[in-house]
C-alpha positions as CSV (number, residue, x, y, z in Angstrom):
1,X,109.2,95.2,93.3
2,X,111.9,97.9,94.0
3,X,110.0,100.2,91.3
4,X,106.0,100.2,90.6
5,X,105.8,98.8,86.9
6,X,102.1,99.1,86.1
7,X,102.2,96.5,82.9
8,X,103.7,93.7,86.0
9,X,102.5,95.4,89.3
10,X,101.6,92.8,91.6
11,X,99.1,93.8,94.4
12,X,98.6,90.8,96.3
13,X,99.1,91.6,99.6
14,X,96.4,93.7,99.9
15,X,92.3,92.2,99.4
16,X,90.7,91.7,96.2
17,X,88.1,94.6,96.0
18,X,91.3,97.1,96.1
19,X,93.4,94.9,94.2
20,X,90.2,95.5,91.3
21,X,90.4,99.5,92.0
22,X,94.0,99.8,91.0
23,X,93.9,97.8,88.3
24,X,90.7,99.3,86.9
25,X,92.4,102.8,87.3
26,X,95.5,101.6,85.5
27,X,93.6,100.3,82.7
28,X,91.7,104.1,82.5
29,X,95.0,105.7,82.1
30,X,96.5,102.9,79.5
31,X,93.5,102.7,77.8
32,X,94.2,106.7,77.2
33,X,97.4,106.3,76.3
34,X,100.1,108.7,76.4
35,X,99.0,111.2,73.3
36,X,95.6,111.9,74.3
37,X,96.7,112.8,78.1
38,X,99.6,115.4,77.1
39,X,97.0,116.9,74.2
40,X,94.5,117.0,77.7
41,X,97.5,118.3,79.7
42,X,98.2,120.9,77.7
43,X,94.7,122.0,76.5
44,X,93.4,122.2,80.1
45,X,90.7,119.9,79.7
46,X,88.7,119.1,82.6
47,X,88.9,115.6,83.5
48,X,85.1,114.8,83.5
49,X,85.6,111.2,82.1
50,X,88.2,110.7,85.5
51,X,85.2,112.1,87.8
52,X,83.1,109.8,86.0
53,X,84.9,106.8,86.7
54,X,85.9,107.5,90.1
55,X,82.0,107.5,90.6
56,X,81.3,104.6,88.6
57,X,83.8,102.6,90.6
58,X,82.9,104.0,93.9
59,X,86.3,105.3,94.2
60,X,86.4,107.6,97.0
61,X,83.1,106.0,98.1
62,X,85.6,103.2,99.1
63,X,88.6,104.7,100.3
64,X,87.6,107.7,101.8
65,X,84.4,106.6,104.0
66,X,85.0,105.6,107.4
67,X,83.4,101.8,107.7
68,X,81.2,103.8,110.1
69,X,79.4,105.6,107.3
70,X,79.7,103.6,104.5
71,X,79.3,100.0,103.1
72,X,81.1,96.6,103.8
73,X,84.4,97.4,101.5
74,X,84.2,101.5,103.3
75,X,87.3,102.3,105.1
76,X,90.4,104.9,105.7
77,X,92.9,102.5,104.8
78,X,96.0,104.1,104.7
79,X,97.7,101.6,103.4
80,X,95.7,101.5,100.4
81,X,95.4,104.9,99.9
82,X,99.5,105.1,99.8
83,X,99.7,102.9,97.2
84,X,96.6,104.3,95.2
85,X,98.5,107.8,95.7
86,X,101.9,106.6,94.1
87,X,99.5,105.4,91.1
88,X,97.9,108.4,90.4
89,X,101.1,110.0,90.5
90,X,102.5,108.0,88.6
91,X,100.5,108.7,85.5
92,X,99.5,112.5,85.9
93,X,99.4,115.2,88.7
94,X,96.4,116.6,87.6
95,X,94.1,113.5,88.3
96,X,96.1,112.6,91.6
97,X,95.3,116.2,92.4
98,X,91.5,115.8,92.7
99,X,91.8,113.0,95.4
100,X,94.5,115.3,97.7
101,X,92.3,117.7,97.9
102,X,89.6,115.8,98.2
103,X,91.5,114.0,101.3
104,X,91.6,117.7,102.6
105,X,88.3,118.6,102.3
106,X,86.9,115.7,103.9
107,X,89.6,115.7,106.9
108,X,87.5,118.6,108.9
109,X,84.3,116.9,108.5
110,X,85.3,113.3,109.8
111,X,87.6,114.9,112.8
112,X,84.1,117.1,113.4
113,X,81.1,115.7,115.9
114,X,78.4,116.4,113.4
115,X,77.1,113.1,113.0
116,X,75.0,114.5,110.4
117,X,77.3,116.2,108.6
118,X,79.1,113.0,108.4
119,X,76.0,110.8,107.2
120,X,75.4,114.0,104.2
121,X,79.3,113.4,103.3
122,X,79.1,109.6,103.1
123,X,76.2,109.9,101.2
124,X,77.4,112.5,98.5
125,X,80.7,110.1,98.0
126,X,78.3,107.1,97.0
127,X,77.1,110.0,94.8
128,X,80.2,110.2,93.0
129,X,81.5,113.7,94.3
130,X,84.6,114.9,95.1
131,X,85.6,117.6,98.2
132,X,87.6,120.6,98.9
133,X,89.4,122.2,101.9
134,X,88.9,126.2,102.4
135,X,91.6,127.2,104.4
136,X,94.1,129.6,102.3
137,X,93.4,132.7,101.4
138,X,94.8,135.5,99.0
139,X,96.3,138.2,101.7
140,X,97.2,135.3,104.6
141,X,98.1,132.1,102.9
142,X,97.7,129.2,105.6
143,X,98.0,131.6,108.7
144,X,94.9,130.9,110.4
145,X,95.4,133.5,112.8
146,X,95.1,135.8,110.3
147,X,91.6,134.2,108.9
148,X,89.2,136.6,107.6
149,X,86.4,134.6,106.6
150,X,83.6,135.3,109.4
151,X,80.7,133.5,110.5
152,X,78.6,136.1,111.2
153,X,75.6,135.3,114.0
154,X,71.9,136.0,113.0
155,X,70.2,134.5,116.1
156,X,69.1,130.9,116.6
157,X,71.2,129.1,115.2
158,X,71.4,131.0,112.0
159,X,74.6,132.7,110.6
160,X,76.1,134.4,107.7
161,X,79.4,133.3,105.8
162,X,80.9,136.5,104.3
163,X,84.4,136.3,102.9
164,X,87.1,134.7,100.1
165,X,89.4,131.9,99.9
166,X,92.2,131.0,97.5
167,X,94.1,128.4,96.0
168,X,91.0,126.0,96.9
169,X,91.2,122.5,94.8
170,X,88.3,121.2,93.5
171,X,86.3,124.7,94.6
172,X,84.4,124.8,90.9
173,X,82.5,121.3,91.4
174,X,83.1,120.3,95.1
175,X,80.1,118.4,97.0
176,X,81.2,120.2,100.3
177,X,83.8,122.6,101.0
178,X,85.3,122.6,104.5
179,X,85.4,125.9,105.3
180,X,87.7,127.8,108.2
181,X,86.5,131.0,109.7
182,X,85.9,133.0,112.8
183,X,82.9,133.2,114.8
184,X,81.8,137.0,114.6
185,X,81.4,137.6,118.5
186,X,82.3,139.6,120.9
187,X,85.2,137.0,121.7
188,X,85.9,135.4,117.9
189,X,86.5,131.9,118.0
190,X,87.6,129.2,115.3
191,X,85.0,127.9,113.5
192,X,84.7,125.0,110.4
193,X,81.9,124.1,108.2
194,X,80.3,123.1,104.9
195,X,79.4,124.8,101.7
196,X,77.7,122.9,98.6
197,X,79.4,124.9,95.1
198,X,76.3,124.9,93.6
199,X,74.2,127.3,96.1
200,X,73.9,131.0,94.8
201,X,75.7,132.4,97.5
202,X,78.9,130.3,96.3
203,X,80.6,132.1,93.5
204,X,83.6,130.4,91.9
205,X,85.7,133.4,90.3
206,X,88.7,131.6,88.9
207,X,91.0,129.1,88.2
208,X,94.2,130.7,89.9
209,X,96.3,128.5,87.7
210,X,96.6,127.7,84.2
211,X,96.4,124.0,84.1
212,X,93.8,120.6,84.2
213,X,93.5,120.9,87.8
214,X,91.1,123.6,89.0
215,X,92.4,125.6,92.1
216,X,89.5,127.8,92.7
217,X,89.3,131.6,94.0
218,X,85.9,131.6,95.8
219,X,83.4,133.8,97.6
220,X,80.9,133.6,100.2
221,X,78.3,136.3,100.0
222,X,76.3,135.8,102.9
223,X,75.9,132.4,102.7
224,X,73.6,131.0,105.1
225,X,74.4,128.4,107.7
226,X,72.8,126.8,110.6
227,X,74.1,124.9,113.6
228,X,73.4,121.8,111.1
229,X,76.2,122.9,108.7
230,X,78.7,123.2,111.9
231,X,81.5,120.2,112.6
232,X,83.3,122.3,115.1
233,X,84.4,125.2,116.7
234,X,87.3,126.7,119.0
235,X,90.1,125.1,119.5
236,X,88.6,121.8,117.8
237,X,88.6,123.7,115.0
238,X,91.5,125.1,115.3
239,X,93.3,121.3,116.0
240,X,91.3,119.9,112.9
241,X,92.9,122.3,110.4
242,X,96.3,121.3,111.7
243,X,95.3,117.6,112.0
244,X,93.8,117.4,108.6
245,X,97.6,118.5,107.2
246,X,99.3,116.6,109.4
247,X,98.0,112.9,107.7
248,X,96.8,114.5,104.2
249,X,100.2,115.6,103.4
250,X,101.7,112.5,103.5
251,X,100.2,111.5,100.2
252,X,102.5,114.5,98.3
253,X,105.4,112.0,98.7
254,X,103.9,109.6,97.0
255,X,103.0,111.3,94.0
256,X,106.7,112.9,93.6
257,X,108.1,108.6,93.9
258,X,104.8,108.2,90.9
259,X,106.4,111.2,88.9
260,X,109.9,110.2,89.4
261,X,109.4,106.8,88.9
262,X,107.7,107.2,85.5
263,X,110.1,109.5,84.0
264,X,112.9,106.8,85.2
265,X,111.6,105.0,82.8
266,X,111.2,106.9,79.7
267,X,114.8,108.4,80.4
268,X,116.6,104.9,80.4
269,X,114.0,104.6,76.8
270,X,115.3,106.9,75.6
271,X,119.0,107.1,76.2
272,X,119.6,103.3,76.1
273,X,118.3,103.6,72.7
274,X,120.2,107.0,71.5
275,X,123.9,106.6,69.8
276,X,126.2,109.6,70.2
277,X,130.1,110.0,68.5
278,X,129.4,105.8,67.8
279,X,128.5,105.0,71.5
280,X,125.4,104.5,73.0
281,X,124.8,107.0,76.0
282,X,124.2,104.9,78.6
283,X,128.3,103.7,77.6
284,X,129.1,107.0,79.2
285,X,130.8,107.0,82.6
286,X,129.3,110.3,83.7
287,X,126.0,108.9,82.6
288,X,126.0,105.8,84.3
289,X,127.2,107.7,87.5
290,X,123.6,110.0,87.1
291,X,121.5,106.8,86.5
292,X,122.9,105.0,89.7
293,X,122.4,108.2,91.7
294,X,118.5,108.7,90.3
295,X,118.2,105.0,90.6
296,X,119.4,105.2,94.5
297,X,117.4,108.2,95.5
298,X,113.9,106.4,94.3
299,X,114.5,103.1,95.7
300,X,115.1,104.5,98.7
301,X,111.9,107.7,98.4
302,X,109.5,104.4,97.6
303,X,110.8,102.5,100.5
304,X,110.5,104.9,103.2
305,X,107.4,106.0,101.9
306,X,105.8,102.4,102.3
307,X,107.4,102.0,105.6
308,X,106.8,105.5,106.9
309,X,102.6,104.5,106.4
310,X,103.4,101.6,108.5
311,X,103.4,104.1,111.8
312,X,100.0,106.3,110.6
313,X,98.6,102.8,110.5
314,X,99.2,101.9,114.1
315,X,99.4,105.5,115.3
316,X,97.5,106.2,118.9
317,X,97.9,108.5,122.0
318,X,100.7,106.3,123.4
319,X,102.9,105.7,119.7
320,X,103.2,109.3,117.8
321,X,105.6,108.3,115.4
322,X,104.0,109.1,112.5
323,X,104.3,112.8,113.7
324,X,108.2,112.9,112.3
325,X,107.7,110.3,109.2
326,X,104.3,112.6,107.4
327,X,106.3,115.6,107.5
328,X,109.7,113.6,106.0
329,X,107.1,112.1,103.2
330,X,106.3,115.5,102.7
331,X,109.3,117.4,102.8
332,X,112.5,114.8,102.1
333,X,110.7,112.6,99.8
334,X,109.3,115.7,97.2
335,X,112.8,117.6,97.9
336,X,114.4,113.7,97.0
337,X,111.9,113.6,93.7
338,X,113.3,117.1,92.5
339,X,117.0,115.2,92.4
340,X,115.9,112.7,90.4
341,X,114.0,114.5,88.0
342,X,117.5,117.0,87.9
343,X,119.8,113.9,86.9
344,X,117.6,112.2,84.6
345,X,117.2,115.5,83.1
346,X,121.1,116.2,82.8
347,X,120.6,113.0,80.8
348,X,118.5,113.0,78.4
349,X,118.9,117.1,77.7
350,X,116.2,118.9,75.4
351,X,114.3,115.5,75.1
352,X,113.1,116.5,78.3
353,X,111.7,120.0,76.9
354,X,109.3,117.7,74.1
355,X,105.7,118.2,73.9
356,X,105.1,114.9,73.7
357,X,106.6,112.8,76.3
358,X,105.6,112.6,80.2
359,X,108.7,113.9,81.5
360,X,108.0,117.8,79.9
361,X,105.2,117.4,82.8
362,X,107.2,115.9,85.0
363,X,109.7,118.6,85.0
364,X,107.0,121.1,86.1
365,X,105.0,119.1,88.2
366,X,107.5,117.9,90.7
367,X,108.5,120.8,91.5
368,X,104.8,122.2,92.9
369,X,105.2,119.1,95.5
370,X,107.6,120.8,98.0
371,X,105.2,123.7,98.3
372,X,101.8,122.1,99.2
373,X,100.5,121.8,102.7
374,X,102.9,123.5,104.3
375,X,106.7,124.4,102.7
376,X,109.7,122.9,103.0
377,X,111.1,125.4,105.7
378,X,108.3,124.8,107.7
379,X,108.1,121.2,108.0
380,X,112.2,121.1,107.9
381,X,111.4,123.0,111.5
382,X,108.7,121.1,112.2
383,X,111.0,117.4,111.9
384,X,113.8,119.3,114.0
385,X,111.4,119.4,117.2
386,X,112.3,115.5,117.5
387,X,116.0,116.0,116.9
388,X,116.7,115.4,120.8
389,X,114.1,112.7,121.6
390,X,115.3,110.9,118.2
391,X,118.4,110.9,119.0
392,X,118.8,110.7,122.9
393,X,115.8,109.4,124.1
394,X,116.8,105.1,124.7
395,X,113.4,104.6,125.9
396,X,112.1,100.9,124.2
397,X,109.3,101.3,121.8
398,X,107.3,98.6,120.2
399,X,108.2,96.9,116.8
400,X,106.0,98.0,114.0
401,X,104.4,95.6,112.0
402,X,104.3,95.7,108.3
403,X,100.8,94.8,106.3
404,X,98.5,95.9,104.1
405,X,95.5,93.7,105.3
406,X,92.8,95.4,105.4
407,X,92.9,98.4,108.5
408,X,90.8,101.2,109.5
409,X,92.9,104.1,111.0
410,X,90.2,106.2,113.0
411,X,92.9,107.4,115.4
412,X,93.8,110.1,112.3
413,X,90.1,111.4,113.1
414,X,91.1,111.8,116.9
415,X,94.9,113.3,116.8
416,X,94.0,116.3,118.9
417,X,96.5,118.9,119.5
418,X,99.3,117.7,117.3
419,X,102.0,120.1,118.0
420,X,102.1,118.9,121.8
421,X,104.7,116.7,123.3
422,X,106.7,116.9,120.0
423,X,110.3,116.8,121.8
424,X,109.3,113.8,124.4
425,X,107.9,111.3,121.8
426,X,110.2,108.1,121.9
427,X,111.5,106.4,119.0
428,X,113.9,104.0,120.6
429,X,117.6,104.1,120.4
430,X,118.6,105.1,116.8
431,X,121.8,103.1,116.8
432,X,120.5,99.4,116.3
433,X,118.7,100.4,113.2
434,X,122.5,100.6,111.5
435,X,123.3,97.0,113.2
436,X,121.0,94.7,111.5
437,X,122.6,92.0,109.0
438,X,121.4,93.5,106.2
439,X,123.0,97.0,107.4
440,X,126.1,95.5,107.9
441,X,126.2,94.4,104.4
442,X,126.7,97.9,103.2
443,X,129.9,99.3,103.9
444,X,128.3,102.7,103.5
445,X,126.2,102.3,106.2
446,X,129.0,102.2,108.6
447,X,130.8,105.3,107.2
448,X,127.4,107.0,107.6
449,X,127.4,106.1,111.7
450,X,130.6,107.6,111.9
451,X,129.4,110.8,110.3
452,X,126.2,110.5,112.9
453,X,128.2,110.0,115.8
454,X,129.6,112.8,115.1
455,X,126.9,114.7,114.8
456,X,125.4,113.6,118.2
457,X,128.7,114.9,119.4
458,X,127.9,117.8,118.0
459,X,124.8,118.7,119.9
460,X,126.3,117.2,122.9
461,X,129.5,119.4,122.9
462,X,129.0,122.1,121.1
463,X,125.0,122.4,120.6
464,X,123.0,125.5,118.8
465,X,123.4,128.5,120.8
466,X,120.4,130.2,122.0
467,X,120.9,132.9,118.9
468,X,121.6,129.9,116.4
469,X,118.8,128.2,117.3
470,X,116.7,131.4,116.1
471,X,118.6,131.5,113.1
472,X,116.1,129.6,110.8
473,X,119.1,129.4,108.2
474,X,121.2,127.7,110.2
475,X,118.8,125.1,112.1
476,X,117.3,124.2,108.8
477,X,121.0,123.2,107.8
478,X,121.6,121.1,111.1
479,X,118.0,119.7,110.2
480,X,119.0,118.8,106.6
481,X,121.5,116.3,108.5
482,X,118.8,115.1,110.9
483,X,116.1,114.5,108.1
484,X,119.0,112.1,106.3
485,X,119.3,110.2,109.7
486,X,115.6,109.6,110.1
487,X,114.8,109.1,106.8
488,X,117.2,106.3,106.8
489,X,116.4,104.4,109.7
490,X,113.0,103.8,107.7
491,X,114.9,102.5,105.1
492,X,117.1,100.1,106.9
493,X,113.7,98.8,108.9
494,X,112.0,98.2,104.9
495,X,115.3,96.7,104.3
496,X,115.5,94.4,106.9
497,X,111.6,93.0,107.0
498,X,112.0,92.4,103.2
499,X,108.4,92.8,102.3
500,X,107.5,93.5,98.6
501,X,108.8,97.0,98.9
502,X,112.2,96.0,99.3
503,X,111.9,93.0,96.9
504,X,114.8,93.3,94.1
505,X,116.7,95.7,96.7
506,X,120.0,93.8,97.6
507,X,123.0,94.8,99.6
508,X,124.3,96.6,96.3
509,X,121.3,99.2,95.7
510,X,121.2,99.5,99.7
511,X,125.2,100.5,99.5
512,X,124.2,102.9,97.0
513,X,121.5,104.6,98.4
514,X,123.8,105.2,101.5
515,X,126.8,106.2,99.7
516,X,124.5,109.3,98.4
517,X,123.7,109.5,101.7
518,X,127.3,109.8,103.0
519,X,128.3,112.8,100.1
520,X,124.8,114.5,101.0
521,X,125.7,114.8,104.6
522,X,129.2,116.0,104.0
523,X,127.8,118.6,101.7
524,X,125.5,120.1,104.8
525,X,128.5,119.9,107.0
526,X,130.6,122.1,104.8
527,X,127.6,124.3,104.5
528,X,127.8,124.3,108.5
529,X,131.0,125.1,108.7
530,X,130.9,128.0,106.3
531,X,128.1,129.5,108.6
532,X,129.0,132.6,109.4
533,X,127.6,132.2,113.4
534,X,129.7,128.7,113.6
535,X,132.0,128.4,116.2
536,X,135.4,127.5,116.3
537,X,134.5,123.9,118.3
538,X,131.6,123.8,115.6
539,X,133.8,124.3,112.6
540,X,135.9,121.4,113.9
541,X,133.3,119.0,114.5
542,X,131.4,120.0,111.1
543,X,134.8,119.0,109.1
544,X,134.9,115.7,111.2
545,X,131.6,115.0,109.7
546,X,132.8,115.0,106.0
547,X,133.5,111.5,105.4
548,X,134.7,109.6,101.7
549,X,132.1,106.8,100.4
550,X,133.3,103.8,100.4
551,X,133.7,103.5,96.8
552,X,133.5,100.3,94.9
553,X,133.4,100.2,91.1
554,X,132.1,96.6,90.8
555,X,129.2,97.5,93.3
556,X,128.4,100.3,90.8
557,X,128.6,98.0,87.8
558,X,126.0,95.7,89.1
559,X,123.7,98.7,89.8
560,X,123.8,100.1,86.5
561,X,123.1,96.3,85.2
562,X,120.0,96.5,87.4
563,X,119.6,100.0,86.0
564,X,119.8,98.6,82.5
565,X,117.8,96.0,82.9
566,X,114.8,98.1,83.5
567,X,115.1,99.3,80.1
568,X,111.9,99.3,77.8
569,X,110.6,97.4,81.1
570,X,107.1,100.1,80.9
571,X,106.5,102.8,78.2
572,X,103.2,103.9,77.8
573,X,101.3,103.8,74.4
574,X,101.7,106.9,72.5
């Protein structure tokens, strides 16, 4: 389906065990209904009964235990764990929450080489618990460098743990929190390992926010640790922080496309259904033109997101792919789930403001998406590293298959140094991806190629100087551009295999989604060009870039039918 519907969501393709997962969770959050999660939502009540079925169910037990660890249906299936992500999200942030940082918390330990550690884990997630990631901190945010959490050496083996961290998920009942220090020594080194919440030394101080989730302030007074409690120091520990972000963060984008796509439905509820001066609001012009763009923009979020897992799945030393898509889910997507909410908003007005419907939630909680694991600025930099391999590099790459048979990916235990070799991974030539048939049904597709072409040209003629290129304003413009080229490439490949994530996507919706594209990368250009470093040449090249849609008011039509025809298609039970 084009849209995850959770009264008709079909989840065939992948096996039976996880097919009975996501059902079973569905059925906890419809069985709630509606009322009793926004009187939870905003009385802050801990989700105990959540915990308690994740443990009766063997939730995490399942998806987050390497088959090396756990039992015959164990695995990191990142396929499943996609789609279990946009489900969570779907119904509140608060619950999908608890499994993120979860995700985090266990990254360290499975990327460590304490086997024991690892046996301790697996057996604590057959316990029912759930796990948190001690990184941050108040004074340094996520700058490791500037760590100050020691590990302070007692001899033989024994150390000390003496320090604070903040904004720690999960922190208050946590079976094991990763933690990220420094080695008290002579020569400090880079140190993670495990706390248990409940030992005396632990003290949870707070909930730094005012909400379900629980995002702890902790402290480590003198904890005491041994070499057992160790999974790696130096730079492993240093490459495990950065590799645990790098996949975990991925999972962000799904919950935005779960937030958006739910409040897509209670806004064409509600204003298919609402008469204003004798017309019905969907009769509007305006209104139609804000349901076709929200429409657009989450068709295309869900199917780059389902594609873009496609590349952690087969991800290895030789295909690093997946180093450009994770921070795209992360960044574009949650950035792309913000514009949805915004029109559906401008749509249904102060409806959005009521206690008691899901998008009041909605309105708050996709906009904390962008800012975890890492903000938009940095991965925005981070995606501009492959600008010139993307783009130049014609260097054949293998086809990626598409499935969501059941897959282990250990290789996201054994990334290594993840910021290496950015600028000379190849993703093939970017050109062909707007030449299939179905990209040649969209009009809009070619305008945007012209717009790309001259954007190469661009960097070919008339490329960042060495000052620009320091200028984060201006490189996260010119990266704005390139995020919209690689995020569509992703789409055209969904597109073109026409799996179940492009199912009910035809060449209309397609020419849709790329005429936003087309007005969103004329509005960076002009942003560009009204750069106050842009050169002359530059200036030039940026108003070549601004390009018309091809408009067509019949092709709109039939969207908005397809919009329509989604009305009263899901609403949850009061």
């Amino acid at each position: 389906m084009a849209l995850l519907n959770p009264h008709k969501a079909d989840f065939s393709n992948f096996d039976k065990p996880t097919q009975d997962i996501f059902q079973k969770t569905i059925q906890f959050f419809e069985k709630k209904g509606l009322g009793e999660m926004k009187k939870e939502d905003h009385e802050v009540v801990w989700y105990n009964d959540f915990l308690d079925f994740l443990k009766k169910n063997q939730v995490f037990y399942n998806f987050l235990t390497p088959s090396e660890f756990g039992d015959e249906n164990c695995r990191w299936d990142t396929a499943r764990n996609t789609a279990f992500s946009e489900i969570l999200g779907f119904y509140s942030l608060s619950h999908w929450y608890t499994w993120q940082v979860s995700i985090l918390g266990l990254g360290p330990i499975w990327i460590g080489s304490n086997d024991e550690v690892k046996k301790r884990t697996a057996q604590k997630l057959k316990e029912g618990h759930v796990f948190a990631f001690g990184l941050s901190e108040k004074e340094h945010g996520a700058d490791l460098i500037s760590s100050d959490m020691e590990l302070i050496p007692q001899g033989e083996g024994k150390y000390l743990a003496r320090g604070d961290k903040y904004y720690i998920g999960n922190g208050n009942v946590a079976g094991f929190v990763s933690i990220f220090a420094k080695l008290k020594e002579k020569k400090k080194e880079y140190v993670f390992f495990v706390v248990e919440t409940d030992h005396p030394k632990y003290e949870c101080t707070q909930n730094v926010v005012r909400s379900q989730k629980y995002v702890a302030e902790l402290v480590l007074h003198d904890y005491p640790i041994t070499d057992a409690d160790i999974v790696s120091r130096g730079r492993a520990a240093w490459d495990a922080s950065l590799a645990t972000v790098a996949f975990a963060k991925f999972n962000l984008g799904l919950a935005s496309v779960g937030i958006a796509t739910h409040s897509f439905y209670e806004a064409i509820n509600h204003a298919s259904a609402r008469k204003l001066y004798g017309n019905y609001v969907t009769d509007f012009p305006h209104i139609r033109q804000l349901f076709n763009e929200a429409y657009a923009r989450l068709v295309a979020m869900r199917m780059f997101s389902f594609r873009a897992k496609d590349y952690m799945r087969i991800a290895s030393d030789e295909d690093r792919r997946y180093l450009l898509f994770n921070p795209l889910e992360k960044m574009k997507v949650t950035l792309e789930g913000e514009k949805v909410i915004e029109r559906l908003w401008d749509v249904i007005a102060a409806r959005g403001f009521e206690k008691d419907v899901y998008f009041e939630s909605a309105t708050r909680d996709i906009r904390m998406l962008p800012k975890l694991e890492g903000t938009v600025h940095v991965n925005m930099m981070l995606t501009v590293r492959f600008m010139n391999s993307f783009l130049f590099d014609e260097r054949p790459v293998a086809d990626v298959e598409a499935s969501e048979k059941p897959h282990e990916e250990s290789f996201l235990f054994n990334q290594g140094a993840t910021t290496k070799g950015l600028d000379e991974i190849p993703f093939g030539p970017w050109k062909p991806k707007f030449q299939t048939a179905s990209a040649k049904k969209a009009p809009n597709v070619a305008v945007m190629v012209e717009q790309i072409d001259t954007f190469v040209k661009f960097l070919k003629v008339a490329a960042p100087s060495s000052a620009q290129s320091k200028d984060i304003d201006f490189m996260l413009a010119v990266g704005e551009i390139f995020s919209i080229i690689s995020y569509s490439t992703l789409i055209l490949e969904q597109m073109e295999i026409g799996g179940p994530y492009a199912k009910d996507v035809d060449s209309d919706t397609l020419d849709q989604v790329f005429s936003v594209f087309v007005r969103d990368i004329s509005g960076h250009a002009v942003e560009l060009y009204e750069k106050v470093s842009a050169t002359e040449e530059q200036q030039k090249l940026f108003l070549e870039m601004i390009r018309r849609p091809a408009h067509d008011q019949q092709r709109e039509a039939r969207v908005f039918e397809k919009v329509m025809a989604l009305k009263e298609a899901y609403r949850m039970k009061p």
